[in-house]
N, C-alpha and C positions, 0 to 999 in steps of 0.2 A: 504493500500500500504506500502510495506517495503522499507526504503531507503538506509539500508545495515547499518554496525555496526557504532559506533560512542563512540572514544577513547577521555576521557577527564579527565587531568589529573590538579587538583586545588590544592592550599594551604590552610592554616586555616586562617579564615578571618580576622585577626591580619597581616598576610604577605601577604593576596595578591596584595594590593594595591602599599606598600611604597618601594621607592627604594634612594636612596640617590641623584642621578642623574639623571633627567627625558630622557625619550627617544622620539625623533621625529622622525615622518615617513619623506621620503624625500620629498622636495617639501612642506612642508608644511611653512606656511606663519607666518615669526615673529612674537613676542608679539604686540598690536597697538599700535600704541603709543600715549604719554603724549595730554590729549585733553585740550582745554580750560578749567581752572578753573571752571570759572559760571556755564558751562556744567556739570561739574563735583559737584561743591555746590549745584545747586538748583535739584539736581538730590536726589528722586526723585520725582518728583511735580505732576506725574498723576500714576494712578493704575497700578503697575506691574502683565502685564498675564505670568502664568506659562499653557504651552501646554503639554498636557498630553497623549501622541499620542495611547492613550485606552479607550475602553469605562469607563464607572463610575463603581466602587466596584470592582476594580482591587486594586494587591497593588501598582503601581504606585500611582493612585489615591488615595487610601485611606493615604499613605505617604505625598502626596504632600498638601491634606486640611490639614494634621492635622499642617505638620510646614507651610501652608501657614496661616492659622489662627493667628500664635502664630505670626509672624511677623506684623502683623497688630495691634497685641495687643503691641504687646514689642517696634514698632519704630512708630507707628503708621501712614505710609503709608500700602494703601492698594494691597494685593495681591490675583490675580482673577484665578481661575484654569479652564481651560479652554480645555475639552474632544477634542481631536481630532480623534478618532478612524478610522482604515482601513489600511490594505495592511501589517500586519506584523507591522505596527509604522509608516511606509514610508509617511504616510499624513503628521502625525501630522510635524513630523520631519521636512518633506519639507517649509513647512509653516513658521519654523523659521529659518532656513536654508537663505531665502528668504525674511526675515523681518528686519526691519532695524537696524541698529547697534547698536542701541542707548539704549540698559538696559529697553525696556519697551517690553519685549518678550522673555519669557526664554523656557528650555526644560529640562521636566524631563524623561531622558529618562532611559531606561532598559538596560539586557544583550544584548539583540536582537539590542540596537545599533551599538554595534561590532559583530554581525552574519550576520547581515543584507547586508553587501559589499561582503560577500563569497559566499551568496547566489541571489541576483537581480543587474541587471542594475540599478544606482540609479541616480535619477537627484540631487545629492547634492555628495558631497565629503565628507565622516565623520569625517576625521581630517581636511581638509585646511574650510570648513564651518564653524564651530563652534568653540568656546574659548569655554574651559572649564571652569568651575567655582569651584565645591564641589561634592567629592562625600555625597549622603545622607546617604546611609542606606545599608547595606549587608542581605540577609537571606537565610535560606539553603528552599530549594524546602517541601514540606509535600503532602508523596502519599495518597489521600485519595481514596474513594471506595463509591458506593450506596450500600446504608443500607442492600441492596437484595443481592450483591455477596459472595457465600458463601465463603469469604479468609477473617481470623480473622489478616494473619501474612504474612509476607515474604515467606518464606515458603511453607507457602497455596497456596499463590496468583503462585508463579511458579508452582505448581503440577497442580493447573486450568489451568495454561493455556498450558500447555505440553498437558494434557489433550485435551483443546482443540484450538487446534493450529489456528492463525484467526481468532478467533471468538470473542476473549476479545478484547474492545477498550479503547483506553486512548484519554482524551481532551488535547488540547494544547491553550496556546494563540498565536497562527497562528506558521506556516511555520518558524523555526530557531527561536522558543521561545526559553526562559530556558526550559520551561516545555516538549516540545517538546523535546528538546535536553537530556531530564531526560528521558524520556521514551524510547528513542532509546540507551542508554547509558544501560539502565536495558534489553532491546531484547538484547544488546550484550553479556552483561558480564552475564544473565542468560541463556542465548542461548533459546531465547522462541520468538515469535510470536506474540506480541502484534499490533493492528491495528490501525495509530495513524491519530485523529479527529482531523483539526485545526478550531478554534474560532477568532472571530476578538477583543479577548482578553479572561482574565481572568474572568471578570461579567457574560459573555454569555457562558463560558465551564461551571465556576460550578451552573449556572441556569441548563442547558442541563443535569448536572450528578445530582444532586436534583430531575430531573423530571423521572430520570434511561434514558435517551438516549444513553447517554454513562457510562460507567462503572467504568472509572478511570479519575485520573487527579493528577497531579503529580506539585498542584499549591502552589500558597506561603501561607505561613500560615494565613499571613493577607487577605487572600482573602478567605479563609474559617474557619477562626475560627468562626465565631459570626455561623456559622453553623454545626460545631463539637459541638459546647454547645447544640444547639437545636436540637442536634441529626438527623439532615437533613443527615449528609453524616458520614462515617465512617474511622480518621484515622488508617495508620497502622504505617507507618516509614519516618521518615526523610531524605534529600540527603544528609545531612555534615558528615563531619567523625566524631565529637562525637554530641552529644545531643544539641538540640536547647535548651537556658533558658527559650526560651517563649511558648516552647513544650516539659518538660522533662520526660514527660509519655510516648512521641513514640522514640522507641528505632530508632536505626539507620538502615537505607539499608545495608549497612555493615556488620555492627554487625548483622546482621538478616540472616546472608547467602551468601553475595556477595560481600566478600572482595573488597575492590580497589574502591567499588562505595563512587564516592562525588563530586557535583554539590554546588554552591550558586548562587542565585541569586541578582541583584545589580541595586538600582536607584543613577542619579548621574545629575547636573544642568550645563549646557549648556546654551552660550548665543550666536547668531550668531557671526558669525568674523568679527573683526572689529572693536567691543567694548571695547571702551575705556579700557583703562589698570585699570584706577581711579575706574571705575565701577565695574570691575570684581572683585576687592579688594574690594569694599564695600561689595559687594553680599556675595563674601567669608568669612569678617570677619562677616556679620549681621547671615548669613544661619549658617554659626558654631557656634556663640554662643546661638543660638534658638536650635541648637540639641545640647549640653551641658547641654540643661535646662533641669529640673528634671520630671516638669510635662511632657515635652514632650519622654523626654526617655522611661517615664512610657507607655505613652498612644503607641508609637512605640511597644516597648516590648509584649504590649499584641495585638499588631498586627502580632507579631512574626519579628517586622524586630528589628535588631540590630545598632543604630544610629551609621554612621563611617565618617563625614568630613574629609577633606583632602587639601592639596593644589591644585591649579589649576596646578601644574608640574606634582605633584603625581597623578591626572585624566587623565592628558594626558597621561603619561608613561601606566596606567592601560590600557586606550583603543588603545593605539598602540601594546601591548602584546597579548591582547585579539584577536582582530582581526588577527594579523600574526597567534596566534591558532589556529581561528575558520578556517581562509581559509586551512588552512591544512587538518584540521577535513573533510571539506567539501568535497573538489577535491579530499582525501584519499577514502570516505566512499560513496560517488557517493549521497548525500542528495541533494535535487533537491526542488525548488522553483515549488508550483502548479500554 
């Protein structure tokens, strides 16, 4: 099914976050304020869950063990990752949307948390639900391909599918993914036909394009590298506009043919609203100095994500930009919730 073109225009992952002055959507509910101390000192006294609203070997997931580990090691309280999978993220998300205020339930959520409000009725509010905390990690999308499609390039892959039009399919992880939204981005600006599969994440699209179900996927690098090495599946190009460092052997969509093409995609920490002001600053300062750390840069890196913290302002100005985007996008290009 075609959902019509879809215009998306990003910055290099250095700018797209920061702004000097955060932006609030209207309505949305003040900082919380100042809690009891003790609340705040003995916090925190039991395992922090981190809801991962994907299934496992996504790169949410694989993002969120690696710095939830390191936090267990580095403060030693412990942090539990805990898969939510279904509806596009909407379980997971609900769940702490809905959970109490108190710092022992966070969210790591995705792009699709700001696509998510342009495309479904949702039983939670994106910005008055959640305090922000950090973002995690930036990374530009990586189209990859079953071993069997005969497109070595950019290039190829459009002459296939002009060729034959409808017939090539692309995975997504669900309905208003990044990946999703990379694929309808390429049927625009290459003027081709691609037929796009939604997954209820990332684990179960590149399972399905491994087994040749489908034929593309346009997922994050961390979600298929350990399978580019074993030669399961086949990259060609990257969505940023220059070269990923954790993939500098695939050239760019761009550069390969289709000007103007650049996507990233982005995890970022969330705790419902509500939470203490004290807590959200701890989380912010413990979660940034664990991705400062060298070992974990490394281990990010060759998952292809690029570690980027940020203030709990500068997440919120990100996911109020994002979303006023995406609803544009959406109601312009007629993309439609299955």
């Amino acid at each position: 099914m075609r959902y019509g073109m879809v215009v998306c225009v990003l910055i290099s992952p250095a700018l797209i976050f920061w702004e000097a002055a955060p932006v609030h959507a209207q309505g949305q509910k003040p900082a919380p304020a100042a809690s009891p101390a003790g609340q705040v000192q003995n916090y925190p006294a039991r395992p922090v869950r981190i809801v991962v609203p994907w299934p496992p070997g996504g790169a949410a997931d694989n993002v969120a063990r690696v710095i939830s580990q390191k936090i267990t090691q580095t403060y030693g309280y412990q942090t539990v990752v805990d898969n939510r999978a279904g509806a596009g993220s909407i379980i997971g998300t609900e769940i702490v949307a809905k959970s109490a205020p108190d710092g022992y339930t966070l969210l790591d959520a995705a792009a699709a948390h700001s696509i998510n409000p342009a495309l479904n009725k949702l039983p939670f509010d994106t910005v008055k639900d959640f305090a922000p905390i950090t973002m995690l990690m930036v990374t530009p999308n990586l189209l990859v391909a079953h071993p069997s499609l005969p497109a070595k390039s950019i290039k190829d892959l459009i002459a296939l599918a002009k060729a034959h039009p409808g017939q090539l399919t692309f995975a997504s992880a669900g309905v208003g993914s990044s990946p999703h939204m990379a694929g309808e981005l390429f049927n625009y600006l290459a003027k081709v036909n691609m037929v796009h599969v939604p997954y209820k994440g990332g684990g179960p699209a590149v399972t399905d394009l491994m087994g040749g179900h489908v034929q593309l996927f346009f997922s994050s690098i961390a979600t298929t590298m350990p399978y580019l090495k074993g030669g399961k599946v086949k990259g060609i190009a990257v969505t940023s506009a220059k070269r990923s460092r954790s993939a500098p052997e695939f050239p760019t969509i761009a550069e390969s043919g289709i000007p103007g093409y650049e996507l990233y995609e982005w995890n970022a920490l969330f705790a419902p609203a509500g939470t203490p002001a004290e807590i959200i600053a701890r989380l912010n300062a413990d979660f940034g100095k664990v991705l400062a750390a060298a070992d974990v840069q490394e281990k990010l890196f060759e998952f292809g994500a690029e570690p980027t913290s940020s203030t709990a302002e500068q997440l919120q100005s990100h996911v109020v930009r994002e979303m006023a985007k995406w609803d544009k996008v959406v109601k312009a290009m007629g993309i439609k919730a299955q």
